[in-house]
C-alpha positions in Angstrom: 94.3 113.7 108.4 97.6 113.8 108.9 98.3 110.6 106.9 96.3 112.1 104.0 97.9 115.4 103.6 101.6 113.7 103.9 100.6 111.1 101.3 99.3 113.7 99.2 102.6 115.6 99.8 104.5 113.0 99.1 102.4 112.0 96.2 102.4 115.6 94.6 106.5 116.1 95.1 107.0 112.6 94.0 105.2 113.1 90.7 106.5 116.8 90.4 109.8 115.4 90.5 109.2 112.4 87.8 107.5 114.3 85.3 109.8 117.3 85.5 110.2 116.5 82.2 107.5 116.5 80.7 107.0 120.4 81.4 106.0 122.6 78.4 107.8 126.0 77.9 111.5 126.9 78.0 113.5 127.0 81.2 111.0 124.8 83.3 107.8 127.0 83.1 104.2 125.5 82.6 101.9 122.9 83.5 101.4 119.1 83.9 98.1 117.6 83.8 97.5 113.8 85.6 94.5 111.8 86.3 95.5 109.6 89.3 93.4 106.7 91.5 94.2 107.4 95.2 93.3 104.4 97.8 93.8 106.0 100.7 91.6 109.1 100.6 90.9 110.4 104.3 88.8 113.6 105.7 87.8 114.4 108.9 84.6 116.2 109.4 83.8 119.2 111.8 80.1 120.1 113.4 80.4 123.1 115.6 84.2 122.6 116.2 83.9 119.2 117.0 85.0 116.2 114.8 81.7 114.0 114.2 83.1 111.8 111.3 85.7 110.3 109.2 85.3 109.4 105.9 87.8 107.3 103.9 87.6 105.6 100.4 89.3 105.0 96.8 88.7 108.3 94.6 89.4 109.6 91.4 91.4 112.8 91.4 93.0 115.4 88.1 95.8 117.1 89.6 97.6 120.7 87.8 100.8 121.0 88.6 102.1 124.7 87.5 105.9 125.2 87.5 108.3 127.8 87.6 112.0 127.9 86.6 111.7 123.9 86.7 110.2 124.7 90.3 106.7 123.5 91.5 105.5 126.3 92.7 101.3 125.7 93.4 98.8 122.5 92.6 95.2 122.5 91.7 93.5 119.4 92.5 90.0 117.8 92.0 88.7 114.7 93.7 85.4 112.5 93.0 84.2 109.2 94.4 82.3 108.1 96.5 84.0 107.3 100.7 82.2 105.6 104.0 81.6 106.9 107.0 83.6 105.5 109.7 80.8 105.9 112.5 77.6 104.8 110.2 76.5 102.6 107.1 76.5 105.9 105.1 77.9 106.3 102.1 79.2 110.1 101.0 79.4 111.3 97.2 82.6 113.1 97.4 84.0 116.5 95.3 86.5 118.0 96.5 89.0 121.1 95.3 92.2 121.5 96.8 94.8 124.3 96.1 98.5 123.7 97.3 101.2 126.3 97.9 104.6 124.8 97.2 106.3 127.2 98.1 105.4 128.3 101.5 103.4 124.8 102.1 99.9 125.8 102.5 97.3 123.6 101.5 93.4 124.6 101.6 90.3 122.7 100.4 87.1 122.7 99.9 84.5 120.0 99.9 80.6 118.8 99.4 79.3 115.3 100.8 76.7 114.4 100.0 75.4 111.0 101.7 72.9 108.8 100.6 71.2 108.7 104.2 70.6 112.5 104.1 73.7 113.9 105.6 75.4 116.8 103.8 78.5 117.5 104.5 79.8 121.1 103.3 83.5 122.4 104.1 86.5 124.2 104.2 90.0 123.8 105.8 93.1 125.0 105.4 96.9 123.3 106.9 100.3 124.6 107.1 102.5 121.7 106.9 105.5 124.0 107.4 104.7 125.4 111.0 102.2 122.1 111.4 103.8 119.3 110.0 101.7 116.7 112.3 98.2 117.9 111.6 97.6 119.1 115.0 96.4 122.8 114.6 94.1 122.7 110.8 91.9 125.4 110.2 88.6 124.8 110.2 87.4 127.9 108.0 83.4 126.7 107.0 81.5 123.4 108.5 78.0 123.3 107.7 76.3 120.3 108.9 72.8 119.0 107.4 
């Protein structure tokens, strides 16, 4: 996880910073819009407090970017594909919603797997990657297991 959520910062900043430009509204306020491929896509999954699966794969994602004063300030992003499990054959149909707070580093997501074995996957988490830049304390807020 901790290699998805720095990619993914990294990735979000990186973009945030490149298409600064292409902002709408005077002094930096508004919103970008992208439709990105992501190779890399990584999510660990949680059963009782215990980490049963990994699941990794190429998705599609849309990501919002919403600025202020030429500032990123929060991201809204969407992810579909379809990943493997890392323990099974099983292949999981992925959507995923993450919100990111730029400014105090919060991220928090929500996702539904759905695998074509008959596992379902449904989840929340949330990370500071201020006070947790490693990875080593997320919060598991929902895990149901089917």
């Amino acid at each position: 996880m901790k290699t998805k959520t720095l990619i993914l910062l990294c990735l979000f900043m990186g973009i945030g910073l490149t298409q600064l430009s292409a902002q709408k509204g005077k002094n930096g306020n508004g919103a970008i819009s992208l439709w990105k491929v992501w190779d890399g896509y990584w999510q660990p999954v949680y059963c009782d407090g215990v980490n049963v699966d990994n699941l990794t794969g190429t998705v599609t994602y849309h990501v919002v970017i919403h600025y202020k004063n030429g500032n990123m300030i929060s991201e809204n992003v969407h992810y579909t594909g379809v990943v493997q499990s890392s323990n099974t054959t099983e292949e999981f149909k992925l959507s995923e919603v993450d919100k990111v707070d730029d400014i105090n580093g919060i991220i928090s997501w929500h996702f539904n797997l759905i695998g074509n074995q008959g596992t379902h996957y449904i989840g929340s988490m949330t990370w500071d990657a201020v006070n947790d830049p490693n990875f080593e304390n997320p919060v598991i807020d929902k895990a149901i297991c089917h």
